[in-house]
DSSP file (Angstrom, degrees, kcal/mol; ACC not computed):
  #  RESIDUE AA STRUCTURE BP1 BP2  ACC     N-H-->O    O-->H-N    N-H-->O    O-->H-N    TCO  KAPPA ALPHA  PHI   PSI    X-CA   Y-CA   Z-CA
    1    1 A X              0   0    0      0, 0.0     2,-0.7     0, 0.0    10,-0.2   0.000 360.0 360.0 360.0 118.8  -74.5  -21.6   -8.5
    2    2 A X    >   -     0   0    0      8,-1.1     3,-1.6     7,-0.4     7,-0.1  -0.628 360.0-114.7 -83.6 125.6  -72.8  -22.1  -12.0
    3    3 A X  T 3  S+     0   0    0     -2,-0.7    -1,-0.1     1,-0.3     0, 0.0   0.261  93.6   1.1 -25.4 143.7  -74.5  -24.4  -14.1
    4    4 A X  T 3  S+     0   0    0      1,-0.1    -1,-0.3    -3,-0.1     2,-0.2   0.744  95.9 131.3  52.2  13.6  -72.3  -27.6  -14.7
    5    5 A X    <   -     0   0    0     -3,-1.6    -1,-0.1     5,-0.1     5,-0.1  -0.694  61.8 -85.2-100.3 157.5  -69.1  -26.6  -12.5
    6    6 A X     >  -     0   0    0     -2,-0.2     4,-0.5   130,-0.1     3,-0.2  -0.166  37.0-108.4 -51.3 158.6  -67.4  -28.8   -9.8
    7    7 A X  T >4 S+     0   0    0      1,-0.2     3,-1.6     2,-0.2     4,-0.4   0.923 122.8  60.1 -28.7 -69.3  -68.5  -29.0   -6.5
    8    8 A X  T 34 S+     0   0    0      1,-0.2     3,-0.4     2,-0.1    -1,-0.2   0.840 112.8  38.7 -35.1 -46.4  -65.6  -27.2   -5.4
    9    9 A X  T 3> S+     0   0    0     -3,-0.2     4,-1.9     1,-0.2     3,-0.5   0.654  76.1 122.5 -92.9   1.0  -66.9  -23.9   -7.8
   10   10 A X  T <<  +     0   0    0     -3,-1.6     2,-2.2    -4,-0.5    -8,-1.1   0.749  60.6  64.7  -2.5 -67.5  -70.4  -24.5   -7.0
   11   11 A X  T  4 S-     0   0    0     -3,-0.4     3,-0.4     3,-0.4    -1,-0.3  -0.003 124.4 -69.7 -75.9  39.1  -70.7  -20.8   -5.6
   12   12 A X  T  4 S-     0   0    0     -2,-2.2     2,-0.3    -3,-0.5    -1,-0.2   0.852 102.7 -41.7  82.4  38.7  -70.2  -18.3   -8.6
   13   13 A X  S  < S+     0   0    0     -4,-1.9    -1,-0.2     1,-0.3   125,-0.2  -0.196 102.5 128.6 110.7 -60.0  -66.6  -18.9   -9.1
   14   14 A X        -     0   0    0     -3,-0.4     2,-0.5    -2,-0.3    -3,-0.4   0.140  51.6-137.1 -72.2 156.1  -65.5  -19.0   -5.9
   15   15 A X        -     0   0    0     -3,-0.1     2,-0.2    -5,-0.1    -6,-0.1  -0.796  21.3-118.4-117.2 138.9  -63.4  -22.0   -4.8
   16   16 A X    >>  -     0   0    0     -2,-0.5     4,-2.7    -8,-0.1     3,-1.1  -0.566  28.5-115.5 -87.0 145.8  -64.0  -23.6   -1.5
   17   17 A X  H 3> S+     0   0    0      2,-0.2     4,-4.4    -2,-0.2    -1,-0.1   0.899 120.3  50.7 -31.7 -52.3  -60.5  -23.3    1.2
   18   18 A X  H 3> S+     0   0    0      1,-0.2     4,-1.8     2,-0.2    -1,-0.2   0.865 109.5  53.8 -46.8 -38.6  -60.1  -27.4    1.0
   19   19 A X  H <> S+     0   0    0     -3,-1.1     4,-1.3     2,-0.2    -1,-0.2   0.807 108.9  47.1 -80.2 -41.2  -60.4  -26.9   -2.8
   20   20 A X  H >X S+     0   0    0     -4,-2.7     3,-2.3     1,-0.2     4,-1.9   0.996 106.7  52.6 -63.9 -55.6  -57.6  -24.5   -2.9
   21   21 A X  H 3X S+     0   0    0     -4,-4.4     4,-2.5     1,-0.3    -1,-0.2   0.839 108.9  45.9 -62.7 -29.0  -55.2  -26.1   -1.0
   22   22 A X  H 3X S+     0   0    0     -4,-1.8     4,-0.7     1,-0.2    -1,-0.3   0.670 112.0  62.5 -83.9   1.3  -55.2  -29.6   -2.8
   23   23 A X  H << S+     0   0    0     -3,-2.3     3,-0.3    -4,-1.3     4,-0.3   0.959 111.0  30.1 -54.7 -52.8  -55.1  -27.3   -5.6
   24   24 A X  H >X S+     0   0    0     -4,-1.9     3,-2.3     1,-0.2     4,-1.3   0.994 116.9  57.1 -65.0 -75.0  -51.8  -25.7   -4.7
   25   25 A X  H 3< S+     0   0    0     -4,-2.5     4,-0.2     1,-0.2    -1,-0.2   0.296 111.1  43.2 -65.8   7.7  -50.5  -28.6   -3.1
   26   26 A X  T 3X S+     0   0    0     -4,-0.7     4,-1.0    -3,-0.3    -1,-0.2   0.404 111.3  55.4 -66.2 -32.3  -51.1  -30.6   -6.4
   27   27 A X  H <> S+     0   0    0     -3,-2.3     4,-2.8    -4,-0.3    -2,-0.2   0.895 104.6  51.8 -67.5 -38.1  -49.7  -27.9   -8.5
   28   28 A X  H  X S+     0   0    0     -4,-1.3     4,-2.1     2,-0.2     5,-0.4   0.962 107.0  52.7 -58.1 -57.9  -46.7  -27.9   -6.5
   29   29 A X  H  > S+     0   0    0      1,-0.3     4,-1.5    -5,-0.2    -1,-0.2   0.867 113.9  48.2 -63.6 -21.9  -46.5  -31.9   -7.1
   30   30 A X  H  X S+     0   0    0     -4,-1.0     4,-2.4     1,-0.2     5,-0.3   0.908 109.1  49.9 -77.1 -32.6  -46.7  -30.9  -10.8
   31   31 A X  H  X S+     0   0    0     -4,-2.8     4,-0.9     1,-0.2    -2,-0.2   0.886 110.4  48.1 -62.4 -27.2  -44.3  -28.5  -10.6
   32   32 A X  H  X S+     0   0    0     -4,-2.1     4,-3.0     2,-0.2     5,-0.2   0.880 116.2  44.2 -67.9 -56.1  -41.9  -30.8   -8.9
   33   33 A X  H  < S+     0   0    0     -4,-1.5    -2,-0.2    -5,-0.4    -1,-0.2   0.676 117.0  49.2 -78.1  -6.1  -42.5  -33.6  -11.6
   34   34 A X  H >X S+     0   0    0     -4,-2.4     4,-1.3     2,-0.1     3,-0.8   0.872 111.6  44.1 -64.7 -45.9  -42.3  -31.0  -14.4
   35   35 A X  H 3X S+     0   0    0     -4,-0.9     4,-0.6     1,-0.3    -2,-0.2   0.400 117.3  47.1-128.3 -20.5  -39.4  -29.5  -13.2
   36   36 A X  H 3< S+     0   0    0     -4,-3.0     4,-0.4     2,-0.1    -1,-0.3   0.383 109.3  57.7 -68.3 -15.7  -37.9  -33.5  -12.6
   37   37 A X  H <> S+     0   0    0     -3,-0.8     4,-4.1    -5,-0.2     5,-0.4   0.546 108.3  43.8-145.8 -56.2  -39.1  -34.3  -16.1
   38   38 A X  H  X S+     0   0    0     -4,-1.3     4,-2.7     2,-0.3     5,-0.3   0.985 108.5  54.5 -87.1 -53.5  -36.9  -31.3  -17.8
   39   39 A X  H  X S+     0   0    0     -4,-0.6     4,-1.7     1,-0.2    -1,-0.2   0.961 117.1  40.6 -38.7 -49.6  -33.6  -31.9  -15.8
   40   40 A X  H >> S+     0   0    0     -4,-0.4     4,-1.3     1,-0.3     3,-0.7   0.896 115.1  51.2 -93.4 -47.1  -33.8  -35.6  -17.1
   41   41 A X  H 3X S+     0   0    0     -4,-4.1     4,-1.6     2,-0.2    -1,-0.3   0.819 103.5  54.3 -39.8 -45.0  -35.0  -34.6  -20.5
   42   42 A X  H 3X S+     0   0    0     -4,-2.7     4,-1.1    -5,-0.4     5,-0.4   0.847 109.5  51.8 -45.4 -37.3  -32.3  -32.3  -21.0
   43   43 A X  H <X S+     0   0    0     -4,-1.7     4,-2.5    -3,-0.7     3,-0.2   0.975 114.1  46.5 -55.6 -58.5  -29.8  -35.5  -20.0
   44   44 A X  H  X>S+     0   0    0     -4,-1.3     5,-3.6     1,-0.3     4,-0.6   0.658 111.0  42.7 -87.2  -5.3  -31.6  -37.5  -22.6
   45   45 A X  H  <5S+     0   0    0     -4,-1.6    -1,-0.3     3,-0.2    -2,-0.1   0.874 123.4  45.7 -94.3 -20.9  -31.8  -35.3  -25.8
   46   46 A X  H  <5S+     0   0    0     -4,-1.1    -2,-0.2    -5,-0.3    -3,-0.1   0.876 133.8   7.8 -64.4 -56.5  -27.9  -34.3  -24.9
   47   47 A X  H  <5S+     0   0    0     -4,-2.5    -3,-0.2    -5,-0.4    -2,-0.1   0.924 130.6  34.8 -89.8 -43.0  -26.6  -37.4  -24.2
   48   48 A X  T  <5S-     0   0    0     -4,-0.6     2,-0.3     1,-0.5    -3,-0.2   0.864 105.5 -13.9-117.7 -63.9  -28.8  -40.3  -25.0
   49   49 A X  S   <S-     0   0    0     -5,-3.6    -1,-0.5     1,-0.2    -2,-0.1  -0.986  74.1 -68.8-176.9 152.6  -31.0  -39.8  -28.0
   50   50 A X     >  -     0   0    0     -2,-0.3     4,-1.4     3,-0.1    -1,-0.2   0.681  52.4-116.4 -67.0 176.5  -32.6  -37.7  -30.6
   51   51 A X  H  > S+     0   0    0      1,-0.2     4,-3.3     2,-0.2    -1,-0.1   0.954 117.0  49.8 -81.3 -34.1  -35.5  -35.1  -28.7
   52   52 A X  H  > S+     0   0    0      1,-0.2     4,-0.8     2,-0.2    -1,-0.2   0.651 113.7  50.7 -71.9  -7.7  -38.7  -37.0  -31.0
   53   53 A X  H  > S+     0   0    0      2,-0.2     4,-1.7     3,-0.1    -1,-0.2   0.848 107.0  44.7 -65.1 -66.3  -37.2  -40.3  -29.7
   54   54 A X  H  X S+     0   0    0     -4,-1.4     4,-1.7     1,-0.3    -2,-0.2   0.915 108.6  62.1 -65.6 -40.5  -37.1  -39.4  -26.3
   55   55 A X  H  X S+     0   0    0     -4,-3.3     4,-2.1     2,-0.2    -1,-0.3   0.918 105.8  50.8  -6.2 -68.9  -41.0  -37.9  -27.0
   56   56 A X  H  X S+     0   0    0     -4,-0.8     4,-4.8     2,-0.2    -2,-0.2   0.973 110.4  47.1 -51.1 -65.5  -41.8  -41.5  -27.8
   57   57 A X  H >X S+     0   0    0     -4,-1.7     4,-1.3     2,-0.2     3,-1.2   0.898 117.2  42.3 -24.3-104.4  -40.2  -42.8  -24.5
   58   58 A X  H 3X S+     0   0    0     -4,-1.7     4,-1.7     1,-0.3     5,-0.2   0.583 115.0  46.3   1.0 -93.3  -41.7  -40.5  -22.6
   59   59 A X  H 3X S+     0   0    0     -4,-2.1     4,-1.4     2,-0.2    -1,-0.3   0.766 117.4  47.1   0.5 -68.7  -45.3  -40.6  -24.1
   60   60 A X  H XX S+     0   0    0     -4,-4.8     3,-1.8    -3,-1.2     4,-0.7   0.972 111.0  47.7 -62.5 -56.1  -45.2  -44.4  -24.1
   61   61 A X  H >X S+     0   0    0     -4,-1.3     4,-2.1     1,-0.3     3,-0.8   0.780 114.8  49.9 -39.3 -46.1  -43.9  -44.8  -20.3
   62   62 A X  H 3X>S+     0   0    0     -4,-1.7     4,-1.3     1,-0.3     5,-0.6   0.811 108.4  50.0 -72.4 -32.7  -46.7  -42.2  -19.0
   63   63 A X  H <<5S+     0   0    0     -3,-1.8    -1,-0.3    -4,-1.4    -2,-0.2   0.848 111.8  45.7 -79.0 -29.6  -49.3  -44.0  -20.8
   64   64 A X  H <X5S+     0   0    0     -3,-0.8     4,-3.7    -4,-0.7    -2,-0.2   0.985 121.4  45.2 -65.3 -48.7  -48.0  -47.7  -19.1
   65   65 A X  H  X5S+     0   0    0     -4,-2.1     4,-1.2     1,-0.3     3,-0.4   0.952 120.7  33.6 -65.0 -71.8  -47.9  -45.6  -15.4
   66   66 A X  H  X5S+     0   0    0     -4,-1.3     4,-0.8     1,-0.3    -1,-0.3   0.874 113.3  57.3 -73.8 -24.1  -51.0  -43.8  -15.5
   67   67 A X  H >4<S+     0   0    0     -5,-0.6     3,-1.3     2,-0.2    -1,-0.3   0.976 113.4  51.4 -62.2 -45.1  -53.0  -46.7  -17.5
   68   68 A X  H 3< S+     0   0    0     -4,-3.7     3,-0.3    -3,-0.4    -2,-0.2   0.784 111.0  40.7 -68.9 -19.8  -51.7  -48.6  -14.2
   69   69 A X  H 3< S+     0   0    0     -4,-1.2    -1,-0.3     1,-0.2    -2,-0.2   0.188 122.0  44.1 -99.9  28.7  -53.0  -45.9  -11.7
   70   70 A X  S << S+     0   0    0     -3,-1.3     4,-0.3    -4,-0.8    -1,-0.2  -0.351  80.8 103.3 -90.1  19.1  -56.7  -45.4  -13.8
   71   71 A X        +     0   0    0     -3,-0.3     4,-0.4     2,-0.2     3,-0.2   0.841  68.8  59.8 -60.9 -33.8  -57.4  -48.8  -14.5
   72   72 A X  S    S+     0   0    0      1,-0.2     4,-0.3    -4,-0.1    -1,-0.1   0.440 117.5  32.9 -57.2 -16.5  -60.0  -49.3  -12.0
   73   73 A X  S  > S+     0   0    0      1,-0.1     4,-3.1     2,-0.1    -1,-0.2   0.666  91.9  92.1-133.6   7.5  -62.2  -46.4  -13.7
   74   74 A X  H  > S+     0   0    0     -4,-0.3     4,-3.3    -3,-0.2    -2,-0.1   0.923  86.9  53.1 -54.0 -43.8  -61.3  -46.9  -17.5
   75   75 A X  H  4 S+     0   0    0     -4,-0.4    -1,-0.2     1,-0.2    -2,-0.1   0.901 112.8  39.4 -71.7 -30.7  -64.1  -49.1  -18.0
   76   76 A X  H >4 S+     0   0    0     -4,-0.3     3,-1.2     1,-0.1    -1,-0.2   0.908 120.1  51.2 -38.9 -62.9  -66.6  -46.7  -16.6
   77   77 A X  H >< S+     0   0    0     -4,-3.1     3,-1.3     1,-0.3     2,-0.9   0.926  98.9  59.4 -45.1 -53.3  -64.8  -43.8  -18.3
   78   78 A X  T 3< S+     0   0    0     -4,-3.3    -1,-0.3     1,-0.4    -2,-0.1  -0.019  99.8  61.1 -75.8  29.7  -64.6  -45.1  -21.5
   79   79 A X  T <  S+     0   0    0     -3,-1.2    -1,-0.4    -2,-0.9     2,-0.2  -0.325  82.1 116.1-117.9  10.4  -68.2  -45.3  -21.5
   80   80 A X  S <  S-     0   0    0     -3,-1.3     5,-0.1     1,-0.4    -3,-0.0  -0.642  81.4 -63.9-127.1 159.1  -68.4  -42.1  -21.1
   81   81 A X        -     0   0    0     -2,-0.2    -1,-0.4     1,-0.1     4,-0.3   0.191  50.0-130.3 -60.1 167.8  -70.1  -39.2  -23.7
   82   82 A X  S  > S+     0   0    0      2,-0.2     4,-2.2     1,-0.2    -1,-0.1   0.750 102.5  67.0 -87.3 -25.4  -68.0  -39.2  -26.7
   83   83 A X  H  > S+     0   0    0      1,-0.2     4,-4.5     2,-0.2     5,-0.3   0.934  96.0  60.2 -54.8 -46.0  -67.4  -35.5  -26.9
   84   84 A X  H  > S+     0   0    0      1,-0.2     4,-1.7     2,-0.2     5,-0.2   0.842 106.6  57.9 -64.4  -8.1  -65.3  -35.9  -23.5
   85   85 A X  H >> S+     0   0    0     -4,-0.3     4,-3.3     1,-0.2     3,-0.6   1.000  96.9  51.1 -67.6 -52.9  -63.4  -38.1  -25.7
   86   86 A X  H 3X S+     0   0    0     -4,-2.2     4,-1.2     2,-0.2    -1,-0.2   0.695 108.3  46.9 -37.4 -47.5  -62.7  -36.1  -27.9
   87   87 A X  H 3< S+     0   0    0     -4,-4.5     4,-0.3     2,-0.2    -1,-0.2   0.809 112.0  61.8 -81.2 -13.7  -61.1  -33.2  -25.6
   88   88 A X  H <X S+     0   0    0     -4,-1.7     4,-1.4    -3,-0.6     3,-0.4   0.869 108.1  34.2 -68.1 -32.2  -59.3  -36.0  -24.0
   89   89 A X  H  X S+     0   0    0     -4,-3.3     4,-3.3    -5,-0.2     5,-0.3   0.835 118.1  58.1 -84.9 -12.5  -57.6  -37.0  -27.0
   90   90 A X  H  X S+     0   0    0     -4,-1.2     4,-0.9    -5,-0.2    -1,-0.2   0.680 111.5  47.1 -78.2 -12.2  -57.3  -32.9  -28.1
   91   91 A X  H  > S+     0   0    0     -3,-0.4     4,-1.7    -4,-0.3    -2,-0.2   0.917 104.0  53.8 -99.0 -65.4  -55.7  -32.5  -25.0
   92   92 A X  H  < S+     0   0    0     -4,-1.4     4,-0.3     1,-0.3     3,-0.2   0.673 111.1  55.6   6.0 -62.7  -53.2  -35.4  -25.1
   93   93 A X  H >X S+     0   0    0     -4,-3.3     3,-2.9     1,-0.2     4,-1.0   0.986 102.3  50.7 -48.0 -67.2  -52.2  -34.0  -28.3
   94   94 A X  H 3X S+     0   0    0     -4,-0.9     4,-0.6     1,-0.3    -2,-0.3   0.664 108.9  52.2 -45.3 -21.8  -51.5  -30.8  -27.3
   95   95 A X  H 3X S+     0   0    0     -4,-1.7     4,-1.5    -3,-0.2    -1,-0.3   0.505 104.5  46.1 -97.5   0.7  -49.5  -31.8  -24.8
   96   96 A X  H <4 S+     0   0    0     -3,-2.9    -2,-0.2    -4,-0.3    -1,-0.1   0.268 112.9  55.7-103.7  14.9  -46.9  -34.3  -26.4
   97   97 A X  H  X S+     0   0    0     -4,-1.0     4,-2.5     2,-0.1    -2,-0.2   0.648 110.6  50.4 -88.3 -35.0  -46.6  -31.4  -29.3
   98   98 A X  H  X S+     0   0    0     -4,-0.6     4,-3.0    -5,-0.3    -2,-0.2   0.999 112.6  44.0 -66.4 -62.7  -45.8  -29.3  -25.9
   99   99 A X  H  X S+     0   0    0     -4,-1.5     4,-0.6     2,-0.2    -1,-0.2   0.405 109.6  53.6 -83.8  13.8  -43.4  -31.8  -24.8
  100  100 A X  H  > S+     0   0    0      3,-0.1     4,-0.8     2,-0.1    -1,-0.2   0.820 111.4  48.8 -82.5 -56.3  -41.6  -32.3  -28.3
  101  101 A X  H  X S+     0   0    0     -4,-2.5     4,-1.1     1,-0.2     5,-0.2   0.926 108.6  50.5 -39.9 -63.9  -41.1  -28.9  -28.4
  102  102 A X  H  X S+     0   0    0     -4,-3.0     4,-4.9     3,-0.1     5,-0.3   0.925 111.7  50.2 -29.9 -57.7  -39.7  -28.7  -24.6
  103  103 A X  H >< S+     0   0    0     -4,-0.6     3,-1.9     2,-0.2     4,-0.4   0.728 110.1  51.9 -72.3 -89.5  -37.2  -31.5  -25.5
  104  104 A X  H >X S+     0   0    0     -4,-0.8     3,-4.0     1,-0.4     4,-1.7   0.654 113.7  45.3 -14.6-100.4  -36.0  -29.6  -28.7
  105  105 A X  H >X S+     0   0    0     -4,-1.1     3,-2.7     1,-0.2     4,-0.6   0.791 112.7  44.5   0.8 -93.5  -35.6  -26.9  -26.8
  106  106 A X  H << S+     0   0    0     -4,-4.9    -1,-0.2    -3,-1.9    -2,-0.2   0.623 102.2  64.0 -58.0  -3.8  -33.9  -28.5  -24.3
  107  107 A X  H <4 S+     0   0    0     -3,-4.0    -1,-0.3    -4,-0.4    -2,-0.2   0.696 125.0  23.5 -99.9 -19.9  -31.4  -30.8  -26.9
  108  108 A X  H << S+     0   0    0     -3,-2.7     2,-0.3    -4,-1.7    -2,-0.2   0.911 122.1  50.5-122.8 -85.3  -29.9  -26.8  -28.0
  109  109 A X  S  <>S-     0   0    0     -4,-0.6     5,-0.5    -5,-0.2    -1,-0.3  -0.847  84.3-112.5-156.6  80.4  -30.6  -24.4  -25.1
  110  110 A X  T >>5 -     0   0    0     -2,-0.3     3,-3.9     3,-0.1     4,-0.7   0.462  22.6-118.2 -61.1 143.4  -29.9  -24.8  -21.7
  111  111 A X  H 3>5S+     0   0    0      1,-0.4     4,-0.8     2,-0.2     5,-0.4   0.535 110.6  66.8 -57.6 -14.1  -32.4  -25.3  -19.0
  112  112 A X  H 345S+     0   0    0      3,-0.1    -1,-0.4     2,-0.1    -2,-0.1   0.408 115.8  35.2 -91.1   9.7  -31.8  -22.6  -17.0
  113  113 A X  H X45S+     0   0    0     -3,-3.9     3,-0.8    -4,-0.2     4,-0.2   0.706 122.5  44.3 -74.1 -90.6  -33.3  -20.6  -20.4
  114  114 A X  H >X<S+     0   0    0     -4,-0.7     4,-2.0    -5,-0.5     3,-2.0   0.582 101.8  64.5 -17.7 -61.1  -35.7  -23.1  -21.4
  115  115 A X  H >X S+     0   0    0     -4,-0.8     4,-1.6     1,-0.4     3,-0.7   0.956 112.7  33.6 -62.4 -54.5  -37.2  -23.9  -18.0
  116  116 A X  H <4 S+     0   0    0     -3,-0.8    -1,-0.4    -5,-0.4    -2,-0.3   0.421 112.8  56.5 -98.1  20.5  -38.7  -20.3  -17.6
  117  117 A X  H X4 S+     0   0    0     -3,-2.0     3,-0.6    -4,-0.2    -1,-0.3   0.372 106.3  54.9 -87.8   0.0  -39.5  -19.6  -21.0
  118  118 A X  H << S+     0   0    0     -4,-2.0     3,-0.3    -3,-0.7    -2,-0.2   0.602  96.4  65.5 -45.3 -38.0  -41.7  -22.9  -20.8
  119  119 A X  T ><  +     0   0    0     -4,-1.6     3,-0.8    -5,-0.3     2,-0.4   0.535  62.3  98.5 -96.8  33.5  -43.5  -21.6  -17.9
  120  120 A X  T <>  +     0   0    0     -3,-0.6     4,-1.6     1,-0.3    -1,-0.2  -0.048  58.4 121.5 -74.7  39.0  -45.3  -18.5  -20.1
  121  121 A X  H 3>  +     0   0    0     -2,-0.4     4,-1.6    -3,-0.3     5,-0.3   0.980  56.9  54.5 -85.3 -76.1  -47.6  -21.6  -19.6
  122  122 A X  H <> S+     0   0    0     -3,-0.8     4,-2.9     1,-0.3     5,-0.3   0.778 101.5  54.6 -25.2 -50.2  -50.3  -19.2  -17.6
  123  123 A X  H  > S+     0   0    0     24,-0.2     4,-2.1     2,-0.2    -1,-0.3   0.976 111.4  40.7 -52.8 -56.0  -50.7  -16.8  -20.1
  124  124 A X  H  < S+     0   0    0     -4,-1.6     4,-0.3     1,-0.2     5,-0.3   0.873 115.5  56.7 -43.2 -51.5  -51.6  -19.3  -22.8
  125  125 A X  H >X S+     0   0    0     -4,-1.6     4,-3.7     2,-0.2     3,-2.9   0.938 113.1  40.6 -19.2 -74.4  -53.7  -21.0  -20.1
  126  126 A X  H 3X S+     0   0    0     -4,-2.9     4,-1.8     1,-0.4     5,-0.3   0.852 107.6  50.8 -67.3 -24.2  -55.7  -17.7  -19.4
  127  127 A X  H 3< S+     0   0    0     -4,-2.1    -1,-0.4    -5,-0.3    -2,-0.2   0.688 116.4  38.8 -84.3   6.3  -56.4  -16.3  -22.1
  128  128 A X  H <>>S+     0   0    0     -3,-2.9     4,-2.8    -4,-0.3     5,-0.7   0.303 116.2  60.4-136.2 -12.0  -58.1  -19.5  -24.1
  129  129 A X  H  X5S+     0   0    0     -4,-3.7     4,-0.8    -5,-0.3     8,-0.3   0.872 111.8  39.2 -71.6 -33.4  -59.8  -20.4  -20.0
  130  130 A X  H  <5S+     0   0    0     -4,-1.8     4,-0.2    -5,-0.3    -1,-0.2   0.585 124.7  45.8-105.0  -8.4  -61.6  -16.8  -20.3
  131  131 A X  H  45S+     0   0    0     -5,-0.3    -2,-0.2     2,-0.1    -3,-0.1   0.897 130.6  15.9 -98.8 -35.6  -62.2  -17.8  -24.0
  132  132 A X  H  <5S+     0   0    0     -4,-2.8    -3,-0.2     1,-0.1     3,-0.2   0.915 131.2  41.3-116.8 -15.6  -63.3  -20.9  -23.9
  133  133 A X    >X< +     0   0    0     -4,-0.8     3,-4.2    -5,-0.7     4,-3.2   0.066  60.8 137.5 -74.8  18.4  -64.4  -21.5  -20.0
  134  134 A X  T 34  +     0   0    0      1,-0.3    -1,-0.1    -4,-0.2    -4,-0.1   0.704  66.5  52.8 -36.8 -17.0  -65.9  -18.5  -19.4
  135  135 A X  T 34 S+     0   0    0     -3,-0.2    -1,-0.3     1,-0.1  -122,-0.1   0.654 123.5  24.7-102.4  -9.9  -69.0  -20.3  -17.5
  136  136 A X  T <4 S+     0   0    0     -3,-4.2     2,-0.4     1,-0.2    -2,-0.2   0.491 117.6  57.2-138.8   7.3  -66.9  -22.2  -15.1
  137  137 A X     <  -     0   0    0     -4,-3.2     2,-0.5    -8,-0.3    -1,-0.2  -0.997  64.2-154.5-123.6 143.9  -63.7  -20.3  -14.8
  138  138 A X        -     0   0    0     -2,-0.4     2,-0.4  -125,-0.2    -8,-0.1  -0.944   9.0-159.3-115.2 138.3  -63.5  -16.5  -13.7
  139  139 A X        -     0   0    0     -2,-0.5     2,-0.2    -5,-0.1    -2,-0.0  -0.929  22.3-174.2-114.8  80.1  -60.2  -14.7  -15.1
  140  140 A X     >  -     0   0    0     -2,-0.4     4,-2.2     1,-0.1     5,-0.1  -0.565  39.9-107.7-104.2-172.4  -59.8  -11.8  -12.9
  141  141 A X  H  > S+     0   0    0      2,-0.2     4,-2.8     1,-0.2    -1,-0.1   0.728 118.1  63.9 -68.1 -36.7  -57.4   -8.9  -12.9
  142  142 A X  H  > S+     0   0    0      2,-0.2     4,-1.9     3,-0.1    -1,-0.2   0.950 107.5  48.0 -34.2 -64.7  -55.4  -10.3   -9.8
  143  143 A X  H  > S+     0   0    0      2,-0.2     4,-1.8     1,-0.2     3,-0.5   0.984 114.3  53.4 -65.5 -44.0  -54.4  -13.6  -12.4
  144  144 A X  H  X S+     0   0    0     -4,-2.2     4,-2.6     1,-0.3    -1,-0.2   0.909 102.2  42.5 -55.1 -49.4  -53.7  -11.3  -14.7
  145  145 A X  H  X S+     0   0    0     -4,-2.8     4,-2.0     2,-0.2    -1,-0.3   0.924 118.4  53.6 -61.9 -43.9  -51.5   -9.2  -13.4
  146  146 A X  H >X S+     0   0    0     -4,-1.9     3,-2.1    -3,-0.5     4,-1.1   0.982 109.6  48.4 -61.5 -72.6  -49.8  -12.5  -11.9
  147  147 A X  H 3X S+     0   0    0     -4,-1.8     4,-1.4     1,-0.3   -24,-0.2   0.918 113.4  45.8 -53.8 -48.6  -49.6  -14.1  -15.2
  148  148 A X  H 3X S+     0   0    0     -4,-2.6     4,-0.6    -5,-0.4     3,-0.4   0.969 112.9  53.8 -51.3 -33.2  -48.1  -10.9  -16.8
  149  149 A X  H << S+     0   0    0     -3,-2.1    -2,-0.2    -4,-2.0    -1,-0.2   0.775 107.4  49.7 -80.5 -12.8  -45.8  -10.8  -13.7
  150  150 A X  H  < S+     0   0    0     -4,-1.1     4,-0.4    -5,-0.3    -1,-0.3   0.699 110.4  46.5 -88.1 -15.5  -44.9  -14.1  -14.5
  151  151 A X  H  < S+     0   0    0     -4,-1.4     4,-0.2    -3,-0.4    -2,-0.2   0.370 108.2  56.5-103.4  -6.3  -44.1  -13.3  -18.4
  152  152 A X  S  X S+     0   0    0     -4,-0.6     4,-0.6     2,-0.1    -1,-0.2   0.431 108.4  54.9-111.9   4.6  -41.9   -9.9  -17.4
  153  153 A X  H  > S+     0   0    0     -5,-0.2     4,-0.8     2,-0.1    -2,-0.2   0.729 106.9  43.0-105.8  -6.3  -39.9  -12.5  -15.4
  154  154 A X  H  > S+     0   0    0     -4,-0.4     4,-1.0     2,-0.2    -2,-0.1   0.538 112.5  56.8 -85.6 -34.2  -39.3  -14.7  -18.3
  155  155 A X  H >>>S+     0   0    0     -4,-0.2     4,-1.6     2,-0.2     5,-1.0   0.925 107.8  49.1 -68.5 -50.6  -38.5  -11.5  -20.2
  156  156 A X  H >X5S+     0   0    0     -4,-0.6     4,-2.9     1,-0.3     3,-1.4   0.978 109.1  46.9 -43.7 -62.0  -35.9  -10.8  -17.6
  157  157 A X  H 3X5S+     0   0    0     -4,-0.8     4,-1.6     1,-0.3    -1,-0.3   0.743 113.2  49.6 -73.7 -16.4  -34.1  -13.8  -17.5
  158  158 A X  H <<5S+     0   0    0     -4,-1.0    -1,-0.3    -3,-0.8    -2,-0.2   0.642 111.4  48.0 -92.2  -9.0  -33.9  -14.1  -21.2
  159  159 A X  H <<5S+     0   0    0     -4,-1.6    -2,-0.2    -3,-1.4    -3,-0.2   0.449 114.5  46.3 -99.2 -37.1  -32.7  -10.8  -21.6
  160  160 A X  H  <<       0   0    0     -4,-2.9    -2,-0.2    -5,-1.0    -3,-0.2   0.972 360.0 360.0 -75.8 -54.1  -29.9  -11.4  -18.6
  161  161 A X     <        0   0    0     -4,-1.6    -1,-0.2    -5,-0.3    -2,-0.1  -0.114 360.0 360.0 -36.2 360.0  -29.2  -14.5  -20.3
């Protein structure tokens, strides 16, 4: 059993069936709403307004929508050790610096570029998951090879491009 891991990783690593699938089938719903997200960002940095404007937009609206579906457990959360605050807010960052960048990107470069050189997403992912989650995530050779396969396909399309 690894110390401190989700239920779900409870066994060495290994991820229970149930666990996978609402994995995938959540990933999928990200992929969808990423992939919704960038069409419509591409609209607004073209057409409608600057790409750090449309950041703002963005930023703020996700903050109204999700404050509205996590209201019920903010007060409990926020109560909660102060360190997880702190990766909450490290992560937060890191991701609206990711999505200024996208919409830059996206305000010059067309989306059918953009979209899959955005998604070298895995690599970055893996390598700083085996660096800094080594105790609750296992990084084997299988994801690797996938994440490389996913990065010669980014190469491809930027070179046909």
């Amino acid at each position: 059993m690894v110390k401190g891991a989700p239920p779900a990783l409870a066994d060495k690593g290994r991820i229970s069936s149930r666990a996978m699938l609402i994995g995938v089938a959540t990933g999928i719903g990200a992929g969808l709403s990423y992939g919704v997200a960038q069409v419509m960002g591409r609209y607004v940095t073209t057409e409608l307004a600057p790409a750090q404007v449309a950041v703002v937009y963005n930023v703020a609206f996700g903050i109204l929508g999700m404050g509205i579906v996590a209201a019920r457990h903010l007060p409990r959360d926020i109560k909660g050790p102060r360190r997880s605050l702190v990766f909450i807010s490290l992560s937060g960052f890191a991701g609206s610096v990711g999505l200024l960048f996208l919409y830059l990107a996206l305000s010059v470069a067309p989306i059918s570029l953009v979209s899959p050189v955005a998604a070298v997403v895995p690599l970055f992912s893996l390598v700083m998951s085996y660096i800094f989650l080594r105790s609750i995530e296992r990084v084997t050779l299988r994801t690797v090879l996938g994440a490389l396969a996913v990065v010669a396909g980014v190469v491809l399309i930027v070179i046909g491009g």
